[in-house]
Residue, then its C-alpha position, 0 to 999 in steps of 0.5 A: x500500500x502506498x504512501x497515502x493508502x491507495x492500494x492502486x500501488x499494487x500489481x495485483x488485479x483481480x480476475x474473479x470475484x463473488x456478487x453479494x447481491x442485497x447484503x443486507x437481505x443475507x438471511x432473507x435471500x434464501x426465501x427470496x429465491x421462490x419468488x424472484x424464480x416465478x416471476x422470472x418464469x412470468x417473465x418469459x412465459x408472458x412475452x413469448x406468448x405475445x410474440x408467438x402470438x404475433x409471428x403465428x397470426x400473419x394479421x399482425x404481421x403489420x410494422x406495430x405489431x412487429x415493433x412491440x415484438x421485438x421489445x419484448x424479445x430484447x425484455x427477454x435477453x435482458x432478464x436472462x442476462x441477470x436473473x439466472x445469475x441473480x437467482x444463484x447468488x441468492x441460493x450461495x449468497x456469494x455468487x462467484x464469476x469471472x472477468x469475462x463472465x461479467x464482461x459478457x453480462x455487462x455487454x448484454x445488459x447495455x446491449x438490452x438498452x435496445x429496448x429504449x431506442x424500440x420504444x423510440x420507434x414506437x412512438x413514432x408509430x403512434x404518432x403517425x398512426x394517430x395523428x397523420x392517420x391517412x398517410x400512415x401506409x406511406x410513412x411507415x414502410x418496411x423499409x423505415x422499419x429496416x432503417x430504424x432497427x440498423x440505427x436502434x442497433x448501432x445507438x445500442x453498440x455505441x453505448x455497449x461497446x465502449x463501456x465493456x471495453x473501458x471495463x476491460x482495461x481497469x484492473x480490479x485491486x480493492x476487493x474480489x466481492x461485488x456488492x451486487x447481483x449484476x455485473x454493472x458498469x458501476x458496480x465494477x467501477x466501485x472495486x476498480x483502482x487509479x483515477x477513475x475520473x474519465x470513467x465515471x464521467x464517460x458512465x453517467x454522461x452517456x446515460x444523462x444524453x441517452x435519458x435526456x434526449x429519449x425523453x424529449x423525443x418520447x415527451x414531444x411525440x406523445x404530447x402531440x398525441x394526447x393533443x390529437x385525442x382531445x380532438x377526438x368527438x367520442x367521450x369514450x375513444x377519448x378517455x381510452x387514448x388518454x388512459x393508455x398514454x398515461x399508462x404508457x408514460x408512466x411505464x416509461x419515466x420509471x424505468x428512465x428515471x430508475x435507471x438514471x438514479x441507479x447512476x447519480x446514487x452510485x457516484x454521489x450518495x456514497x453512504x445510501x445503502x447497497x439493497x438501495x442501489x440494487x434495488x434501483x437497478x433491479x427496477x430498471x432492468x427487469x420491470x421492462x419484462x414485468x409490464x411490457x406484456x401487458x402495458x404493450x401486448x395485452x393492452x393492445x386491442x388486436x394481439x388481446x383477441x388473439x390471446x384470448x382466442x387462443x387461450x380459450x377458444x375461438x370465442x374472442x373478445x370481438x364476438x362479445x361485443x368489443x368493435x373498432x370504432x369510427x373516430x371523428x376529428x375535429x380540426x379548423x372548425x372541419x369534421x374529418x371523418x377517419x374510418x375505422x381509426x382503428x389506429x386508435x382500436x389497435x392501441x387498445x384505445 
């Protein structure tokens, strides 16, 4: 140890290390393991029912529909990421992993960021969908959708990469035990050595440009929308459009905001307890699989149908009365009338 204490001084490194997940819960952690494993089998159960259900019935073989598709299978990587592992720290209590076996965790839980960019595309979708009803077809092509992955792709790699890689060249002298259940960026930042400066300000000012502009993007889109359903004739259709936006918001703000304080209480608030942290973390990272199911498959009118019909048989919810609606909309003082929007009933609006 040096002069001052810091023991960055020594050459050691270390290249495994033991996840203590939840410290603080030691004794609970074992009663624990039952349900934190049934809601990882709800997890995956609820979003490959959704997605079988959109590949199997080619009438949902539309952009939407695709879209929310692959949200929820990015909600599936990213809980098979960190839950496995998660559940075996909880059964060991030190749950033991290598160097690299936190770099490929690390990369696919950046990686699974992906879903943010899809949900950028979603609201794109929507507001197309809502408010330039007529025109929909045109906009939004396959060909968009190919751009939009290409790009929601790469914005994931450009977030993934350089953290693994910056990760990779730290060397590791304060501890082998990581007091989390997931290999984070942060949470290897906390036992590496030297001058971390460039690392913690590289960390959270990627996740400030990725919060902030996402939300202004997500915030401008659905403001137009919600401002398109005000116009809607229908008390019903109305308060349905608005119902599902706000719930669609505040899905997104949680996770946003959980993820964003999971980065600033890492860096600033040093005495806030670790299951506090763990706990952010758990939020933004596996509520995305929790609720997207719903909030995004089965609140969607068209794949409920479909789930119902094949859960109970070919009694779907249109035959009990549920139809699309024609919307009306009233702009300029002119009524323009869109048949079906549909758009709106494909929403579950």
């Amino acid at each position: 140890m040096g002069e001052n204490g810091d023991t960055s001084a020594f050459s050691i490194s270390y290249t495994n290390f033991f996840l203590v997940g939840f410290p603080g819960l030691r004794e609970w952690q074992p009663l624990l393991v039952l349900p934190l494993t049934f809601l990882y089998v709800t997890i995956i159960s609820a979003n490959v029912l959704v997605i079988h259900t959109v590949v199997a019935q080619r009438s949902l073989h539309q952009p939407m529909y695709m879209l929310i598709a692959l949200l929820l299978a990015v909600n599936i990587c990213a809980a098979t990421a960190v839950m496995p592992k998660m559940l075996e720290g909880f059964v060991h209590y030190a749950n033991p992993m290598s160097l690299h076996g936190c770099l490929d965790q690390m990369f696919f839980i950046y990686f699974s960021l992906l879903d943010y960019n899809i949900l950028l595309a979603m609201a794109l979708d929507r507001y197309v969908a809502i408010c330039h009803p007529l025109h929909y077809t045109d906009l939004i092509t396959s060909r968009l959708l190919g751009v939009l992955a290409i790009l929601a792709l790469t914005r994931s790699l450009e977030v993934a990469v350089p953290l693994v890689v910056l990760t990779s060249r730290g060397r590791f002298c304060q501890t082998m035990v990581i007091r989390h259940f997931a290999c984070e960026y942060i949470a290897l930042l906390s036992i590496a050595c030297g001058d971390l400066t460039f690392n913690n300000g590289l960390g959270l000012t990627m996740r400030l440009v990725t919060v902030t502009l996402d939300l202004a993007l997500l915030g401008t889109s659905y403001t137009r929308i919600i401002y398109a359903a005000f116009w809607i004739s229908s008390g019903r259709a109305r308060a349905k459009a608005l119902h599902t936006c706000g719930s669609h918001l505040l899905v997104i703000l949680t996770i946003y905001l959980s993820g964003l304080s999971t980065s600033i209480v890492f860096r600033v608030a040093k005495t806030v307890s670790p299951d506090v942290q763990n706990l952010l973390s758990a939020i933004y990272l596996l509520l995305p699989g929790s609720l997207n199911p719903i909030i995004y498959g089965v609140q969607t009118r068209e794949i409920r149908q479909h789930v119902e019909k094949m859960l109970y048989g070919n009694k779907s919810a249109q035959e009990v009365g549920e139809k699309p609606e024609t919307t009306e909309y009233e702009s300029g003082g002119a009524t323009a009338r869109v048949k079906g929007l549909y758009q709106l009933g494909k929403l579950g609006l």
